[in-house]
C-alpha positions as CSV (number, residue, x, y, z in Angstrom):
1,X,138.0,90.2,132.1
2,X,135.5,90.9,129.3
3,X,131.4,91.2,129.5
4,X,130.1,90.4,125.9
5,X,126.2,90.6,125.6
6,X,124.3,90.0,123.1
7,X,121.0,88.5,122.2
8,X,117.9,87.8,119.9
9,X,114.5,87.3,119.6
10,X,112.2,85.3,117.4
11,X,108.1,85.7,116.8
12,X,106.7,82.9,118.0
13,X,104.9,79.9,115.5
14,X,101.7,80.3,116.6
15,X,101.9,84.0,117.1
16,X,103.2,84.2,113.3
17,X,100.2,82.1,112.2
18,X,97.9,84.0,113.9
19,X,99.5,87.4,112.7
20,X,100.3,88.8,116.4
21,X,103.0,91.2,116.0
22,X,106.6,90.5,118.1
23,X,105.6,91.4,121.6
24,X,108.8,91.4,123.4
25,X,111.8,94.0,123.9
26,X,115.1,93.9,125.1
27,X,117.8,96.9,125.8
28,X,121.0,96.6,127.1
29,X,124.0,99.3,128.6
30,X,127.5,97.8,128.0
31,X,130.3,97.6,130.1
32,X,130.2,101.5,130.7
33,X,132.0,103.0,134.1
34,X,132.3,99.8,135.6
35,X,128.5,98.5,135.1
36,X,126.5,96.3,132.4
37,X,122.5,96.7,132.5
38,X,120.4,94.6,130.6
39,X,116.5,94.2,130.5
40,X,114.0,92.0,128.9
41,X,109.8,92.6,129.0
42,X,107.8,90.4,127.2
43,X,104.3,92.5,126.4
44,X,101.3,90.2,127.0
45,X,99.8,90.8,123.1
46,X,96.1,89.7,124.3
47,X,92.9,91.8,123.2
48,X,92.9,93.7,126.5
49,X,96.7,94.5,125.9
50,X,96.2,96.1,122.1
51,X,99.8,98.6,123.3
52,X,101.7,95.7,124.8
53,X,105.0,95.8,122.7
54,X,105.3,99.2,123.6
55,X,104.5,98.7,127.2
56,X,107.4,96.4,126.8
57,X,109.6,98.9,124.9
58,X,109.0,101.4,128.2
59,X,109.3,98.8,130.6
60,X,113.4,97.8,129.5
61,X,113.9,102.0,128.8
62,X,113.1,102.8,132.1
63,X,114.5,99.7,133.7
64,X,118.2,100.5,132.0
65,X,117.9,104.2,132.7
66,X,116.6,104.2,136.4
67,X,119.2,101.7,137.2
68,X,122.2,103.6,135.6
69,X,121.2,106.7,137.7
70,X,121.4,104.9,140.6
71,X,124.5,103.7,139.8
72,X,126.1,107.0,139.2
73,X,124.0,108.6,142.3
74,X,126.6,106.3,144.9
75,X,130.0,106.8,145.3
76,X,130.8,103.7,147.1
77,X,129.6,100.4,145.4
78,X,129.1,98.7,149.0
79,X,126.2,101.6,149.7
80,X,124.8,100.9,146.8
81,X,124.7,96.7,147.4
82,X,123.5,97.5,150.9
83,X,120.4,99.8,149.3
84,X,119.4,97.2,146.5
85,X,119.8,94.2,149.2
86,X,117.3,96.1,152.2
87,X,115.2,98.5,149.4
88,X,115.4,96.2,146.0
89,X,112.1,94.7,146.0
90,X,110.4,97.9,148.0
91,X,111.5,101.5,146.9
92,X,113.8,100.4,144.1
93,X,110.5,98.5,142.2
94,X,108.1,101.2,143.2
95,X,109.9,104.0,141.3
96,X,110.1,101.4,138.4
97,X,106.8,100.7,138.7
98,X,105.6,104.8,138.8
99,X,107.9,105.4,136.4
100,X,107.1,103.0,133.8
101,X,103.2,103.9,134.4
102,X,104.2,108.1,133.8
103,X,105.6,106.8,130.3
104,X,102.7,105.0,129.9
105,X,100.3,107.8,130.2
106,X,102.6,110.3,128.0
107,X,102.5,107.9,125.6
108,X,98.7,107.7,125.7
109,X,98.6,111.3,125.3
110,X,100.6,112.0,122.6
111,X,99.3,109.5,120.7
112,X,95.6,110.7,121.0
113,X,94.7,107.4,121.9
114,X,91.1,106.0,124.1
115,X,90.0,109.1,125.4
116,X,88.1,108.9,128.5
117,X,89.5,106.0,129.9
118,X,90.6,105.7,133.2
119,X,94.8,105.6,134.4
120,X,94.2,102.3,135.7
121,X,92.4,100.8,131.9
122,X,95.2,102.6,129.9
123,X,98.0,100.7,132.0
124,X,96.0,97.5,131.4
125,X,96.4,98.8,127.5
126,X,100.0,98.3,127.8
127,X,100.9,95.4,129.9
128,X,103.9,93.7,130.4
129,X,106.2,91.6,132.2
130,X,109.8,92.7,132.9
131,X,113.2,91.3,133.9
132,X,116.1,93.5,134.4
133,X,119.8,92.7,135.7
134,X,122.7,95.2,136.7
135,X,126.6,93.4,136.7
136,X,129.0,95.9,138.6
137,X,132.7,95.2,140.1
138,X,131.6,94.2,143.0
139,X,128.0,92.4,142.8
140,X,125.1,91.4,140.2
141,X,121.4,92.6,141.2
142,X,118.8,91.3,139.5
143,X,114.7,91.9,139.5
144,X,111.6,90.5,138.2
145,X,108.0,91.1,137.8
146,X,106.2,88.6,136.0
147,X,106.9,85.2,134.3
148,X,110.1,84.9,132.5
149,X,113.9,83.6,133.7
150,X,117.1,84.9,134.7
151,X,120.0,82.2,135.3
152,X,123.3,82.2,136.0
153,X,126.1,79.2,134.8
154,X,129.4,78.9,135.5
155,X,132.1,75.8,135.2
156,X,130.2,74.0,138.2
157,X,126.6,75.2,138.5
158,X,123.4,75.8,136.6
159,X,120.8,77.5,138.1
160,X,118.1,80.5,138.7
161,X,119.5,83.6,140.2
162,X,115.6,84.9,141.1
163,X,113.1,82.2,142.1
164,X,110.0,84.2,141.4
165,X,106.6,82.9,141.9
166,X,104.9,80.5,138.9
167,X,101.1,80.9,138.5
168,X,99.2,78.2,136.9
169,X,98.3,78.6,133.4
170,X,99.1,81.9,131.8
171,X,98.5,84.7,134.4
172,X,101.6,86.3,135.4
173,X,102.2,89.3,137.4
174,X,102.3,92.5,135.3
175,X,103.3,96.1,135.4
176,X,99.8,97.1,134.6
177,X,98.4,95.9,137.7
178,X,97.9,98.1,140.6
179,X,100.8,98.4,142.9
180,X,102.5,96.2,140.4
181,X,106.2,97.1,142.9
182,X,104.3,94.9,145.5
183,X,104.5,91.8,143.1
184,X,108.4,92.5,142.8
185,X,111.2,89.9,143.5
186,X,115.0,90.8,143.5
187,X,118.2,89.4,144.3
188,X,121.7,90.6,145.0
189,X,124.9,88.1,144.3
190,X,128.1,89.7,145.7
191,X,130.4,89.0,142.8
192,X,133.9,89.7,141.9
193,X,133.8,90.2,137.4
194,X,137.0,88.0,137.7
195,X,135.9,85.8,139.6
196,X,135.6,82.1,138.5
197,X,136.1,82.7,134.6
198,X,133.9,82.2,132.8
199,X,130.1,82.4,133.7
200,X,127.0,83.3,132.1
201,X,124.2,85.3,132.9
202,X,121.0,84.7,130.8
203,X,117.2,86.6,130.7
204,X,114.7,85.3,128.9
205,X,110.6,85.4,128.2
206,X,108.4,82.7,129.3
207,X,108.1,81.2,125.9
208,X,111.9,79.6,126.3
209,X,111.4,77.8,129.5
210,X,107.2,76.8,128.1
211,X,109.2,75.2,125.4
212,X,110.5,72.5,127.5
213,X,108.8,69.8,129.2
214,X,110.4,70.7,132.9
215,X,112.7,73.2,134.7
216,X,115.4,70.7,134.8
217,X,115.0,70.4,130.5
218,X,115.3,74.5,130.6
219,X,118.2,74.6,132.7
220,X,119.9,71.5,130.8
221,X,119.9,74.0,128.1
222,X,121.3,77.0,129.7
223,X,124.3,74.8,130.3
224,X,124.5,73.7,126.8
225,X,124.2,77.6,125.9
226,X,127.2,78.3,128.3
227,X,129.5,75.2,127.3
228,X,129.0,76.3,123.8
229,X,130.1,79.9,124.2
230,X,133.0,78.5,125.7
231,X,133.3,75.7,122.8
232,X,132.5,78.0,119.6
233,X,132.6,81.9,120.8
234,X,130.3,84.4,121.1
235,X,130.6,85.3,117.7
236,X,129.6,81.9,116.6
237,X,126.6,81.5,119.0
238,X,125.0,85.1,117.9
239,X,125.2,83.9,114.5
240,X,123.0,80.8,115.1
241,X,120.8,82.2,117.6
242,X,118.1,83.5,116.2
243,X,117.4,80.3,114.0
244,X,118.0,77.8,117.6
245,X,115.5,80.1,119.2
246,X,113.2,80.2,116.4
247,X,113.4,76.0,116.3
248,X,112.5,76.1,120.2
249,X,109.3,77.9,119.4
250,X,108.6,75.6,116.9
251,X,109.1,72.3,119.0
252,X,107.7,74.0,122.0
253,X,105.0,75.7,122.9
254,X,104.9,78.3,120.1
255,X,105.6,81.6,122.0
256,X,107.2,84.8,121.6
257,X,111.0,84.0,122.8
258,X,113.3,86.0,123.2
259,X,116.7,85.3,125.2
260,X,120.0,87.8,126.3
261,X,123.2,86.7,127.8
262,X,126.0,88.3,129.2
263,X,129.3,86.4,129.1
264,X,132.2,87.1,131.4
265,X,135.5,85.6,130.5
């Protein structure tokens, strides 16, 4: 058994016409002591939001780092399923949520930036979405706060592994907001890593799944991703990503896109 992720990101069409820096982030942790982590944020690069790309940047650095202490803080992986499956989407997102918005204000500070403002106008400063995903031995937990997809594909399915809400338009959910851990939605899969070779897990920003004209055009795509892995090889697909992604944006709606997957075979 073998995890390989990798990913890549493209500026979006209009974005790059408009000269709008990249807004989105990704981080990942490899296959380290029996865990993967991986985490996407997609900063929301309007007027209001002037520090979103490095709101993002925070977002997938705490994200990777809070979840990885968790993972070493339990000795038994069952514990830990049973905490993320009861706690996920309360305690588990409220640190994330505190956590991200401490970074927020230390960055604030040592950057001498907007004096005067209040906590809750700096966070709006540096909003962000953010969509995180931890693959252990025994289960895959996943979370999400804002827009944005994480899917899962294997040799007989295609489909979302969180289900979170869609808002018309452009609003989304964001860290920024106040008690942003309320807005939270998370899902544990128990999950053997051997377990039906090969599957695919895949996070990505909004500006992927805006590209298409429905959900079932997105997902149709996901499975293309995944039977070419299998087809080609990783190696193969990371070295075409970047310009597939970039053509997406193009044809689509012109966003910021940025997409990770994580292939177990």
């Amino acid at each position: 058994m073998a995890i390989s992720i990798f990913g890549e990101w493209t500026q979006g069409a209009s974005h790059n016409r408009a000269g709008i820096e990249w807004q989105d982030h990704w981080r990942k942790i490899d296959y380290v002591k029996g865990v993967s982590i991986i985490s996407v944020a997609d900063g929301h690069g309007s007027d209001k939001c002037p520090y979103s790309a490095e709101g993002a940047r925070l977002a997938t650095r705490v994200f990777c780092n809070l979840m990885l202490e968790y993972y070493n803080s339990y000795d038994d992986l069952s514990t830990l399923e049973t905490f993320l499956n009861r706690e996920g989407d309360v305690r588990l997102a409220r640190t994330i949520d505190l956590s991200w918005k401490e970074e927020v204000l230390s960055a604030q500070e040592r950057e001498g930036r907007d004096i005067g403002l209040s906590e809750r106008e700096i966070y709006t400063l540096y909003g962000t979405t953010l969509l995180g995903m931890m693959i252990t031995e025994g289960f895959v937990f996943s979370l999400q706060i804002g827009d944005g997809d994480i899917v899962f594909a294997d040799r007989e399915n295609t489909g979302f592994l969180v289900d979170a809400d869609r808002l018309l338009g452009v609003e989304t959910h964001s860290l920024s907001s106040e008690n942003a851990w309320k807005n939270a939605v998370t899902a544990v899969m128990n999950k053997e890593p051997d377990e039906g070779l090969p599957y695919m897990y895949m996070l990505s920003t909004d500006g992927f799944s805006n590209s298409f004209a429905n959900r079932g055009a997105f997902l149709a795509t996901c499975r293309e991703y995944y039977e070419m892995i299998g087809k080609h090889g990783v190696k193969t697909i990371k070295e075409h990503l970047k310009g597939w992604l970039r053509e997406t944006s193009e044809l689509g709606c012109g966003d910021d896109i940025t997409a990770v997957f994580a292939y177990v075979s």
